[in-house]
C-alpha angles and dihedrals in degrees: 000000000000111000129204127189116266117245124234100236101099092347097182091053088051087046094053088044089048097055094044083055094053089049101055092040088047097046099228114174130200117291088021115124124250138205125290121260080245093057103041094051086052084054098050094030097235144130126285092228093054087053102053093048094052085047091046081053088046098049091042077064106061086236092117130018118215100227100190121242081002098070141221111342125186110237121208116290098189098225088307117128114238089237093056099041089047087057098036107035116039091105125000113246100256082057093055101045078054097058094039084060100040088051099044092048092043110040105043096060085041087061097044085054086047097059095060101023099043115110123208097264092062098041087060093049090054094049082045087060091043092059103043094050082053092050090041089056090046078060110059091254133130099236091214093141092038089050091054102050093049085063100037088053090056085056100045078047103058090075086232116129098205107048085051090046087044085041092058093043094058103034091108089059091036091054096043086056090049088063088044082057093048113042077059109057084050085073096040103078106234099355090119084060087045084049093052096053098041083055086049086063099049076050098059095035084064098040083056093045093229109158094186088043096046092050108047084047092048080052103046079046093058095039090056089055087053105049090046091055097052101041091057094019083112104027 
C-alpha cells in the first residue's frame, strides 16, 4: 500500500479514514489483527498520541477490540463503514439526551459555586485545561481529555462533595458524550474556535467571580453543544 504522510487539518478524522483505507486495501477481515499503535503512527507518519486517540475513538466504537499481549483486532462492522458508525453510534439517542441533561443540571450551578469557592490553585488548573485543549486542537487532536478536565476542574472546583462523587460515577458516560461532541464539531466549520471562546468566558466569569456570569456562560456553552449534536447527529 502506498502511504502518504497525514495532514494536520483534523488530523483524528484523517487518521480514522486512513485506517479504514488500510483495512479495505489490505483485506482485513473481523477478528484479523491489525497493526500496533506504534506501527501505525511510523506508516502515517504521525504522532503516537494521535493514534492512540483515533484508536481510543475506535475502540469507543466497538469497531476493534485491545486483546491484551495479542494486539489490535477488527471487530465486525456489519456492513457499516468505520466513518458513518463513529459518528452515529457512540451513544444511542435516549443516552445522549441523559447526559445532555445531567450536564446541563449539574454543571451550571457548579459553575456558579466555582466562581466563588474556587481557590487559586483551581482556578489555575481550570485555565491550564483550557489551554491544552486549545493546543491539542492546533494540533490536529481531538482534546477529549483536555475537554474533560476543563470541565472536571470546574467540578472539583465547586467545593461540593456529591457532584464530584455522581461526577465520578458517571465519567465513562460523560466522556463518551464528549467524543460524541467532538466528532461533531469536526464536521461544523469553526465551531472549535466558537468552543474556545465560549470556555474563555466561563474563564473570566471565574476569574471575576461572577456566579450569575459563570453560569449562564457554563449554560450557552452547553446549549451550543446541544444544538450542534442534533443538528449532525444523522448526517
Amino acid at each position: 500500500m502506498a502511504l502518504k504522510p497525514i495532514k494536520k487539518k483534523r488530523l483524528f478524522e484523517e487518521i480514522i479514514l486512513a485506517i479504514e483505507e488500510y483495512i479495505h486495501e489490505e483485506g482485513i477481515r473481523s477478528g484479523e489483527r491489525l497493526p500496533s499503535e506504534n506501527e501505525l503512527s511510523e506508516l502515517f507518519q504521525v504522532s503516537k498520541t494521535a493514534v492512540r486517540e483515533a484508536m481510543s475513538v475506535l475502540h469507543a466504537n466497538g469497531i476493534i477490540e485491545k486483546r491484551s499481549g495479542a494486539g489490535i483486532f477488527l471487530k465486525d462492522l456489519h456492513g457499516e463503514s468505520i466513518a458513518k458508525k463513529v459518528t452515529n453510534n457512540l451513544l444511542d439517542r435516549k443516552e445522549l439526551q441523559e447526559i445532555i441533561e445531567f450536564r446541563r443540571g449539574i454543571e451550571v450551578e457548579a459553575a456558579a459555586l466555582a466562581a466563588t469557592r474556587a481557590t487559586k490553585e483551581e482556578l489555575d488548573m481550570i485555565i491550564q485545561a483550557h489551554q491544552k485543549q486549545i493546543e491539542a486542537h492546533k494540533s490536529g487532536e481531538l482534546g477529549i481529555e483536555e475537554d474533560y478536565m476543563f470541565h472536571y476542574s470546574i467540578i472539583i472546583a465547586s467545593h461540593n462533595t456529591i457532584y464530584k462523587d455522581v461526577f465520578d460515577k458517571v465519567s465513562t458516560k460523560f466522556e463518551e458524550g464528549i467524543k460524541v461532541s467532538k466528532l461533531q464539531s469536526a464536521k461544523v466549520p469553526g465551531r472549535f474556535e466558537e468552543g474556545y471562546k465560549e470556555h474563555e468566558k466561563i474563564v473570566q466569569a471565574l476569574k471575576k467571580q461572577d456566579p450569575k456570569a459563570a453560569a449562564d456562560a457554563m449554560r450557552y456553552h452547553l446549549d451550543q453543544n446541544e444544538r450542534k449534536i442534533w443538528a449532525h447527529r444523522n448526517r
